[in-house]
C-alpha positions as CSV (number, residue, x, y, z in Angstrom):
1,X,0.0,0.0,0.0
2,X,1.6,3.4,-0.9
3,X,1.8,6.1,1.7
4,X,-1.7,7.7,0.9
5,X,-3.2,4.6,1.5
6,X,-1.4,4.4,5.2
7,X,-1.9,8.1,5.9
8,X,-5.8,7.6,5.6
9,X,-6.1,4.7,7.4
10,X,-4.5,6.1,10.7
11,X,-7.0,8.7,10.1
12,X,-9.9,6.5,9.4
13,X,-8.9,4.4,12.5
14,X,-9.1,7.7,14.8
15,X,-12.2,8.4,13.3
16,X,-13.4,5.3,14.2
17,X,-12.4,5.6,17.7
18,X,-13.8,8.7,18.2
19,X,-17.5,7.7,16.9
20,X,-17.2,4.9,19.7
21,X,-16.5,7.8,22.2
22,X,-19.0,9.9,21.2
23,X,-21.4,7.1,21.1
24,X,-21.0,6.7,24.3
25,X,-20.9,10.0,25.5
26,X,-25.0,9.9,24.0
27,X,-25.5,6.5,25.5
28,X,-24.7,8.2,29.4
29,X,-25.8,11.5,28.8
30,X,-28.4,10.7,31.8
31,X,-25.5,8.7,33.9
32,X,-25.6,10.7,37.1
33,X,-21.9,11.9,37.4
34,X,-20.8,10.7,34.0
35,X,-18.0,12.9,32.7
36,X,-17.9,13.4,29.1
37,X,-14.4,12.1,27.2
38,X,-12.9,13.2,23.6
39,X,-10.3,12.1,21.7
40,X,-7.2,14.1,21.0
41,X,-5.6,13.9,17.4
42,X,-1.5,14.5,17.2
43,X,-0.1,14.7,14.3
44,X,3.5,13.6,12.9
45,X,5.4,15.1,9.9
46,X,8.1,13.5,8.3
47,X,10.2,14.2,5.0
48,X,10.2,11.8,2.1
49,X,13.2,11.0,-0.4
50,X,12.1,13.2,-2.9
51,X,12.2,16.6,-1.1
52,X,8.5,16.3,-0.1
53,X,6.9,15.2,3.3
54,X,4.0,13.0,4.7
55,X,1.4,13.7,7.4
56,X,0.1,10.5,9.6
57,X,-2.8,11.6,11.6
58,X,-3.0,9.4,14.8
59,X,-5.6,9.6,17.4
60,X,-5.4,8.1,20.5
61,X,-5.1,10.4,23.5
62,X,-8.3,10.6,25.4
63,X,-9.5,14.0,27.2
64,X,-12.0,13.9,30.4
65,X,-14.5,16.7,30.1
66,X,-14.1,18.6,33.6
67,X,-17.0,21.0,33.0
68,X,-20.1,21.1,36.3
69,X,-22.7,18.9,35.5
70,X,-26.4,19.9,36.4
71,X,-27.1,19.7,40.1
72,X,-30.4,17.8,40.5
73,X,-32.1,17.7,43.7
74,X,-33.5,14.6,45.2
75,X,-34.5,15.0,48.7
76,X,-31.8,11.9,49.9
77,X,-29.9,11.7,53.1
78,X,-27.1,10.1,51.5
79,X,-27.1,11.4,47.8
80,X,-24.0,13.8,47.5
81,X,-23.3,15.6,44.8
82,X,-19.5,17.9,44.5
83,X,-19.9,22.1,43.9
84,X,-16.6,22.6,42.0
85,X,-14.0,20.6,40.9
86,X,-12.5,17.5,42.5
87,X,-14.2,13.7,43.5
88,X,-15.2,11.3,46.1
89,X,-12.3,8.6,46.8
90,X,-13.7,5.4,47.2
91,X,-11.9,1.4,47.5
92,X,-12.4,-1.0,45.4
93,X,-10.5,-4.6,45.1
94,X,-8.2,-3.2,42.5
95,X,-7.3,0.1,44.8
96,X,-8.3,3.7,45.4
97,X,-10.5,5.0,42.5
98,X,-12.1,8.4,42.1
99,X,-16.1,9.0,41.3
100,X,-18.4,12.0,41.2
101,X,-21.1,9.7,41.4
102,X,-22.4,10.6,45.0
103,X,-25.5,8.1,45.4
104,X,-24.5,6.6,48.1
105,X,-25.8,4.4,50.8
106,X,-25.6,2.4,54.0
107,X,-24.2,-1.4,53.7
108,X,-25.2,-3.4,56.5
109,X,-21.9,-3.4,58.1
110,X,-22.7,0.4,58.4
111,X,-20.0,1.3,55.8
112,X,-21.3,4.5,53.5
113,X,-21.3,2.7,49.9
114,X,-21.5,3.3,46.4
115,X,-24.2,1.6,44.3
116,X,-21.5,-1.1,43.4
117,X,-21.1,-1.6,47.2
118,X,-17.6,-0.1,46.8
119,X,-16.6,2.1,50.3
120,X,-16.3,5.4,50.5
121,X,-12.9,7.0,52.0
122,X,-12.9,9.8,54.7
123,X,-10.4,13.0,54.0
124,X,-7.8,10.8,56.0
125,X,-8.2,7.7,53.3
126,X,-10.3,5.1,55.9
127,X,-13.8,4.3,55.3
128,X,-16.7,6.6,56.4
129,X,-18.9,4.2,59.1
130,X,-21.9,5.4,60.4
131,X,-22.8,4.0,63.7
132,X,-26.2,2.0,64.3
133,X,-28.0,4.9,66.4
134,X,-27.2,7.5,63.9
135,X,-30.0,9.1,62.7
136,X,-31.4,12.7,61.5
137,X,-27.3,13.2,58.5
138,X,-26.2,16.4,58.4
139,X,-23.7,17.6,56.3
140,X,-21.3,20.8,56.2
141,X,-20.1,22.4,53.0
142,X,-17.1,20.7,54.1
143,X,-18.0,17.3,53.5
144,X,-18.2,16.7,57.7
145,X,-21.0,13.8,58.1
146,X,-23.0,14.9,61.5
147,X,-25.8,12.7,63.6
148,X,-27.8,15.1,66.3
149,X,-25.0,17.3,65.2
150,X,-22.7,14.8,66.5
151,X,-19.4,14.8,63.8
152,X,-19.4,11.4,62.0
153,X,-16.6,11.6,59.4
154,X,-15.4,13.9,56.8
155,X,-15.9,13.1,53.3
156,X,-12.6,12.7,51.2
157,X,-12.4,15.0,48.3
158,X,-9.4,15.1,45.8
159,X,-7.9,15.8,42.9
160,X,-5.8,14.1,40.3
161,X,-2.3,15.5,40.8
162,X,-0.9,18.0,38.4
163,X,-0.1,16.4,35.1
164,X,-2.2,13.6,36.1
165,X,-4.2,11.3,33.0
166,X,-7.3,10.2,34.2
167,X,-7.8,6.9,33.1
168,X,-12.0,6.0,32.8
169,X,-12.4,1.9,34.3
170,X,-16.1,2.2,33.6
171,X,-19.0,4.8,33.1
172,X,-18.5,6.8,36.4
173,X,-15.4,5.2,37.8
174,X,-11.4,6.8,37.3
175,X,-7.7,5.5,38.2
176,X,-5.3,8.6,38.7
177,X,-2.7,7.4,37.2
178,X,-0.4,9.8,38.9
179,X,-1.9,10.3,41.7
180,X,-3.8,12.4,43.4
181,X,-4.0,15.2,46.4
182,X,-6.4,16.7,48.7
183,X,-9.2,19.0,47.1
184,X,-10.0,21.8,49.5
185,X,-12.0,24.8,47.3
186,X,-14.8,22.7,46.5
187,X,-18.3,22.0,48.6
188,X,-20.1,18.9,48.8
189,X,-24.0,19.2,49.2
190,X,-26.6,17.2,50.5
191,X,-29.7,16.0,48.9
192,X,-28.5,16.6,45.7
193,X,-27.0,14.8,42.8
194,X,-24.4,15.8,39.7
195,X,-26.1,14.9,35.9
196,X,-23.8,14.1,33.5
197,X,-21.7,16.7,31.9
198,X,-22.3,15.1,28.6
199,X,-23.7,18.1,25.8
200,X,-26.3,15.5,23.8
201,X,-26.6,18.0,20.9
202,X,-22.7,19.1,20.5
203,X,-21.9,15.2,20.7
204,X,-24.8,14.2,18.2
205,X,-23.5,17.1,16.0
206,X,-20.0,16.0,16.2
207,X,-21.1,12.4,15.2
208,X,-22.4,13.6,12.3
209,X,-18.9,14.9,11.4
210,X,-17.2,12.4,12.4
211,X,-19.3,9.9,9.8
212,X,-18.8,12.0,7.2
213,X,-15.3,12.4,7.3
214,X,-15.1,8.5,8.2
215,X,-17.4,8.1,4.6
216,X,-15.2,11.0,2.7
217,X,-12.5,9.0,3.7
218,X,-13.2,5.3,2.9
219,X,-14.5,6.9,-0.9
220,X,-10.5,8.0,-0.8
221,X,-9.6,4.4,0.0
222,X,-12.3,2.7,-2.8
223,X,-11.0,5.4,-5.2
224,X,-7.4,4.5,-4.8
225,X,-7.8,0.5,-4.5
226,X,-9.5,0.7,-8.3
227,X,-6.7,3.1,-9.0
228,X,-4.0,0.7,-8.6
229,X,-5.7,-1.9,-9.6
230,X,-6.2,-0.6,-13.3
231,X,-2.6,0.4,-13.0
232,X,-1.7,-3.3,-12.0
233,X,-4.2,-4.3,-15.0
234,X,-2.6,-2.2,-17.4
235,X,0.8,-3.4,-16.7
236,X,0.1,-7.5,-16.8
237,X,-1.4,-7.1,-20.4
């Protein structure tokens, strides 16, 4: 295959990847706390023999949206939602992972849970228990959990260290890869819930780009296959 054949098929298989993304992004646009994710194209130049050069689109890199989502109130004790930037810590068999998906509840060890039944960490990285007799949550902008205005635990909220890729392990669920630290200029409320951050119309419009290009492209590809092939045609006469 000669170079413009290679060229468009990085590109087509970027395209391709980002259609899957943005699929998705319309698939959990009602996910409460689902973050939206794009794709990020880089591109590489290099020179060829005859004084020219070739571009190879490649895309690969994936970008978590970090825009609000809506804040829907529900009424619930235990449904937390974060004001600002920053998530809940929470364990899970694999290790520490970081959610804004704050519907939480009691597990009947009186660990405060996530719908998975995963725990969710204090600011000091143990799990939050609530005692047996606690009744009548409060909560504090600060994340500080309060029965009879009796001080529970304090919610952990952090943030992926600087330079840090967030890596998505399923809709609402994030590995730090670097790390992360202590988020202090955010609030948590109470009785409320984050929506997904997901724009349905941008992403719908986007996917409409994105097939076209994908279609413009593979027409490049047809046209070039019956290209060489007449060439090949002409010469085996």
């Amino acid at each position: 295959m000669e170079v413009a054949g290679y060229t468009t098929l990085t590109r087509q298989s970027g395209l391709l990847r980002e259609m899957q993304l943005v699929a998705n992004n319309i698939a959990n646009a009602a996910t409460t706390g689902y973050r939206q994710e794009g794709l990020i194209f880089s591109e590489h130049v290099s020179r060829t023999g005859d004084g020219g050069s070739v571009s190879m689109a490649y895309g690969n890199a994936r970008n978590i949206s970090g825009l609000q989502g809506p804040l829907n109130q529900t009424g619930g004790t235990l449904d937390l939602a974060i004001e600002g930037d920053g998530f809940f810590l929470i364990e899970t068999p694999a290790g520490e992972r970081l959610t804004r998906a704050g519907a939480f509840s009691l597990s009947a060890a009186g660990d405060l849970v996530t719908p998975d039944g995963f725990r969710v960490l204090d600011a000091g990285g143990a799990p939050v228990f609530i005692p047996p007799d606690a009744t009548d949550f409060g909560l504090s902008p600060d994340g500080t959990l309060s029965s009879g205005g009796r001080p529970l635990a304090q919610i952990g909220l952090v943030q992926p260290a600087e330079g840090t890729t967030l890596m998505r392990e399923d809709g609402v669920m994030f590995r730090a890869e670097g790390g992360f630290v202590p988020q202090e200029n955010a609030r948590i409320l109470q009785g409320f819930l984050e929506g997904s951050n997901v724009d349905p119309i941008g992403q719908i419009a986007r996917m409409i780009e994105v097939q076209r290009a994908y279609e413009m492209g593979q027409s490049f590809l047809e046209a070039e296959n019956e290209r060489v092939m007449t060439a090949l045609d002409t010469f085996t006469r």
